[in-house]
N, C-alpha and C positions, 0 to 999 in steps of 0.2 A: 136780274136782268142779264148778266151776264153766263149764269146757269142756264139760262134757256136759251142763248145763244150756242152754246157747247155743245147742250142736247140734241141739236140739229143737226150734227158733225154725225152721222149716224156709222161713218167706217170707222170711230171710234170702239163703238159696241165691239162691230166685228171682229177688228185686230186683239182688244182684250179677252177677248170670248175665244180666240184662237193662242191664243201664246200662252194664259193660264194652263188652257188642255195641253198645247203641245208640251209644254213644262212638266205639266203633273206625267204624261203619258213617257216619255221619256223618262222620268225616272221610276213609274213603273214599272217599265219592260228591266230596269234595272236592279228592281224589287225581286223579279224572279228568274227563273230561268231562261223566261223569254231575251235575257240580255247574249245568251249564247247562239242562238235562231238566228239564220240567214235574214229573216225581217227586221231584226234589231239597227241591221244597216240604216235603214230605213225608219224607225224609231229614232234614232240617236239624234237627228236632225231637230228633234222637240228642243232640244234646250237654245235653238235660234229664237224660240221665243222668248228670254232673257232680253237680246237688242231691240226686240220690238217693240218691249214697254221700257225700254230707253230710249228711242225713237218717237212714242208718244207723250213719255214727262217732258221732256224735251220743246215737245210744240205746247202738249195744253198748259201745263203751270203760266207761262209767258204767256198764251194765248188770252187767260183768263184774267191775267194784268193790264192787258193792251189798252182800254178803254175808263180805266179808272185813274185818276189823278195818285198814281202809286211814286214814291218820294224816298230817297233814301231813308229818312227818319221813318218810314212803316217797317222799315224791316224785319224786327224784332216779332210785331205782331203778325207778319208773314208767317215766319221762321213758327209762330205759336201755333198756330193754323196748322201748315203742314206737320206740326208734330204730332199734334192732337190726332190729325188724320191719319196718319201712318204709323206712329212709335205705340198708341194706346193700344189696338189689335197686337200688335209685336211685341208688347212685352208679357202680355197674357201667352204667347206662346213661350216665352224664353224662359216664364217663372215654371210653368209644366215640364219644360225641357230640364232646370237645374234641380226641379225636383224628382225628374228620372233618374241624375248621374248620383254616382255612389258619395258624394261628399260635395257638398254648397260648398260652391267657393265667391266668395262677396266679389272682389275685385273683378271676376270676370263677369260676374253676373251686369256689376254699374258698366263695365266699357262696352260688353255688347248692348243692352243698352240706350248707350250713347253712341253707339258705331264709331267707336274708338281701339275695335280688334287693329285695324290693320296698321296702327301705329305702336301696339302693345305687342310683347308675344303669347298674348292668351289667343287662344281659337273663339269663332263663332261654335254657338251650340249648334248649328245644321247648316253645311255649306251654305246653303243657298241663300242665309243671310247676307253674302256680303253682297250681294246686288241692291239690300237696302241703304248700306254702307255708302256706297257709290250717288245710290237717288240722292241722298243727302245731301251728299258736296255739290250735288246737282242744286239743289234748294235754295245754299248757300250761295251759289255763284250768281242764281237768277237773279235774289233777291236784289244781292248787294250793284248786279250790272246792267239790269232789266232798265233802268233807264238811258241809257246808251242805246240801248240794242235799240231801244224804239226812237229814241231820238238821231243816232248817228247817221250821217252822208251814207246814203245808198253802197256806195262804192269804196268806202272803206270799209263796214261792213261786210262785203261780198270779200276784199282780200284778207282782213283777220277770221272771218268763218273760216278759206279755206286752208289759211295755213295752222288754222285750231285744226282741223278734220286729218292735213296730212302730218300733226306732229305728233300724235301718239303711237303712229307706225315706227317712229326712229326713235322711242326711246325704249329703254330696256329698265326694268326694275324686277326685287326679286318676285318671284312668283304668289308668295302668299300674303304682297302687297297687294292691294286691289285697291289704287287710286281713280281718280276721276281718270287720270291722262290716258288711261290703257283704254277709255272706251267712248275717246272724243267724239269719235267720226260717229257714233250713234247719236250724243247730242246736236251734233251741226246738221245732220240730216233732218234732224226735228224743227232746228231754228230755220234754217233755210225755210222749211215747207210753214212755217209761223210767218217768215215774212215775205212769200207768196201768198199768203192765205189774207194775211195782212193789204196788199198789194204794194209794200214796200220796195219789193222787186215785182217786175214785172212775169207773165208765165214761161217768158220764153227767159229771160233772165236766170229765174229760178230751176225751169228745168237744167239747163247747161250747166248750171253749179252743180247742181244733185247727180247732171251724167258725170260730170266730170270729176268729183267726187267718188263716185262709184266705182267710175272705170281705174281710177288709181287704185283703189282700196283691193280689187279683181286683181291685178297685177303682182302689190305690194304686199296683201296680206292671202287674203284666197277668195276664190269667187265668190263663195257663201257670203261672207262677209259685207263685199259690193253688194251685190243683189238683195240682202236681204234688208239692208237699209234703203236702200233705191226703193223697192217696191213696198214697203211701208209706207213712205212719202209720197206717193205716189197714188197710194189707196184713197189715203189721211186728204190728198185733193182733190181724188175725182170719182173713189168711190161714195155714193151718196143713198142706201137701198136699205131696206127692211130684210132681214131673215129669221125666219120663225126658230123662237128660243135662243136666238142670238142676245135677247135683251137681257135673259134669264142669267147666263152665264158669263156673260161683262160685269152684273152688278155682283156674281161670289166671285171675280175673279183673283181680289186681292187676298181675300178669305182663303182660296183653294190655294192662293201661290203658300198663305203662310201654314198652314193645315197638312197637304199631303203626304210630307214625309214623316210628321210625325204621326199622324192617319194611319197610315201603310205599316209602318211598325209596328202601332199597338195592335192592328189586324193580327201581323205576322204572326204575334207572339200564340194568337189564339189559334195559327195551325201547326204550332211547330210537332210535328212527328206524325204529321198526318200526310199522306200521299194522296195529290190533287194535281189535275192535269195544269200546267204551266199558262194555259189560256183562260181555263177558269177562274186561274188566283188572280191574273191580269184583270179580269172583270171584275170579279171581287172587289179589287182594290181600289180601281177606279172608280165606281159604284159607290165606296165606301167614302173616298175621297171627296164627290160630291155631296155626299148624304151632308159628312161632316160640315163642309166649308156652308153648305147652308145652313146648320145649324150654328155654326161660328159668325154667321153674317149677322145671321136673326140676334142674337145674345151679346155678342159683344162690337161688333163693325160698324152696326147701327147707329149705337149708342156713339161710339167714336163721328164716326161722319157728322148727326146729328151735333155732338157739342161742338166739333170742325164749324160747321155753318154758322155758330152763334157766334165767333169770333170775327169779327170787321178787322180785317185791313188797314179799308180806308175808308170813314165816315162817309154814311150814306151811299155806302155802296157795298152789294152784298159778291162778295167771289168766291 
């Protein structure tokens, strides 16, 4: 019931189907030479796809809770859920990644994981792990505060969202920390647009949070920044449209996010010493990236999602 309430959110499709490619393409232009190219300028901007599937866990997890009798005591079977969904794909890449490097090492193999790098000083096997790191603490927070958000006074509310949004701008941690706080204002822009969507706030309400939100973040951290959560939230409300093969590439999106770098590598290795135009290997790879993540959807994501589904929440009700 509630899955086919989501399905209808159709700038879902589109936002994922756009920040997987922008992600993968972004770092393939950094795959080859194409990273030195005047167009790279221009490239580089892909990895703004990152805030935008924190923008949208942000609204649908909550989103998908709103209407079920969800209770602190579900938490656990929450927390089962989103593991199942997200950790089961991700460790099938992490066991190929530890069996690339020149010596298994246990400890880091259990804390990545458990997304436990960023309190350890072991590394992720491929940066782009810690953005799962982060969804995490995201999961953690909903589960355990999701009844507040949907219960509390409007107006309280509206002033803890936005001093959630402006406090991750004034704190400083070290760099190869990657807590939730460095990327608040991507979740509050989701909850916001959760409770306009909700109508917990009203649209004029909710826009004036999201500008005002924005407009700080423009100022505070840099435009990109602002605007790029603005206009997520923004889509997530009033874009509402069908585009052909949009559907196709929303559903490998998370496949493609965990797939491409190690895609693209094992590509690489099959041209090392071969001279090939810098736009071709970019096709290549891209091309390659795709092929992959659908063949990673079909074989293992699937499988994942499907057992995700079978776990309940909350009796008699399927999320």
């Amino acid at each position: 019931m509630i899955q086919k309430e989501t399905n209808n959110i159709l700038s879902l499709d589109l936002l994922r189907a756009v920040a997987s490619l922008a992600v993968c393409v972004t770092h393939m232009s950094y795959a080859t030479e194409i990273q030195h190219y005047s167009i790279n300028n221009i490239l580089i901007y892909g990895q703004q796809g990152v805030p935008i599937f924190f923008v949208i866990s942000a609204f649908i997890i909550p989103y998908s809770l709103w209407n079920v009798d969800y209770k602190l005591k579900n938490f656990f079977s929450f927390l089962a859920k989103r593991w199942v969904r997200i950790t089961l794909p991700f460790i099938f890449i992490v066991v190929v990644c530890a069996i690339l490097e020149p010596r298994f090492n246990l400890s880091k193999f259990l804390i990545n994981i458990f997304y436990l790098v960023p309190f350890t000083p072991y590394e992720w096997y491929s940066g782009i792990f810690w953005t799962l790191g982060v969804e995490f603490q995201l999961y953690i927070i909903i589960g355990l505060f999701f009844p507040l958000i949907r219960d509390a006074n409007k107006y309280v509310l509206m002033v803890v969202l936005l001093v959630l949004g402006l406090a991750g701008s004034f704190v400083s941690l070290n760099g190869s920390y990657m807590p939730i706080i460095h990327n608040l204002h991507y979740f509050v822009f989701g909850l916001i647009t959760l409770l306009i969507k909700k109508q917990k706030f009203s649209l004029k309400e909710g826009h004036i949070l999201l500008f005002s939100l924005a407009a700080f973040l423009c100022f505070k951290i840099s435009f990109v920044t602002g605007i790029v959560g603005y206009l997520t939230s923004i889509i997530i409300l009033h874009a509402n449209f069908k585009i052909p093969f949009v559907k196709f590439f929303s559903k490998i999106s998370y496949s493609l996010y965990l797939t491409h770098t190690l895609t693209a590598d094992l590509v690489l290795l099959a041209f090392v010493g071969i001279a090939i135009n810098a736009y071709v290997l970019f096709v290549i790879l891209l091309l390659s990236c795709i092929i992959m993540s659908l063949i990673f959807y079909e074989v293992f994501e699937r499988f994942a999602l499907k057992w995700s589904k079978s776990i309940k929440i909350v009796s008699n009700y399927s999320v």
